[in-house]
C-alpha positions in Angstrom: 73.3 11.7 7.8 76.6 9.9 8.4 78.2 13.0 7.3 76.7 15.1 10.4 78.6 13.3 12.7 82.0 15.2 10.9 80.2 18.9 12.0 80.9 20.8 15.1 79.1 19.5 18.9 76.1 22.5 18.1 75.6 20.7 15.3 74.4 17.2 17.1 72.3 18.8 19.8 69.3 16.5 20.4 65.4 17.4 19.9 65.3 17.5 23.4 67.8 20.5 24.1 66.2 22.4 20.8 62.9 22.3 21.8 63.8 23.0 25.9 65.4 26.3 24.4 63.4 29.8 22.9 62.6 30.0 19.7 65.4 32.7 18.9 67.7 30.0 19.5 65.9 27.6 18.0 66.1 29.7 14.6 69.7 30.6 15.4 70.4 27.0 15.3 68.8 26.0 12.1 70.4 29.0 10.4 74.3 27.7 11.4 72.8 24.1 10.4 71.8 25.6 7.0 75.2 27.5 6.8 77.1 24.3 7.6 75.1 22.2 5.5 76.1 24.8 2.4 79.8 24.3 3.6 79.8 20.8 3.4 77.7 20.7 0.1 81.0 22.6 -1.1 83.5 20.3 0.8 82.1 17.0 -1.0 
């Protein structure tokens, strides 16, 4: 998990934020975490 604290600020929004926001967003969000999470499987 330390690595997360490398990726971008939309990256370390809380539980809180995600589940005050609509569940487009909510999706959006775990898609760019998925497409990060493929970039730094790469990186490493």
């Amino acid at each position: 998990m330390r690595r997360w604290l490398h990726t971008p600020a939309f990256a370390t929004v809380s539980p809180e934020e995600i589940s005050g926001s609509s569940p487009a967003e909510v999706q959006n969000f775990g898609e760019m975490a998925g497409i990060w999470g493929i970039c730094l499987c790469g990186l490493l």
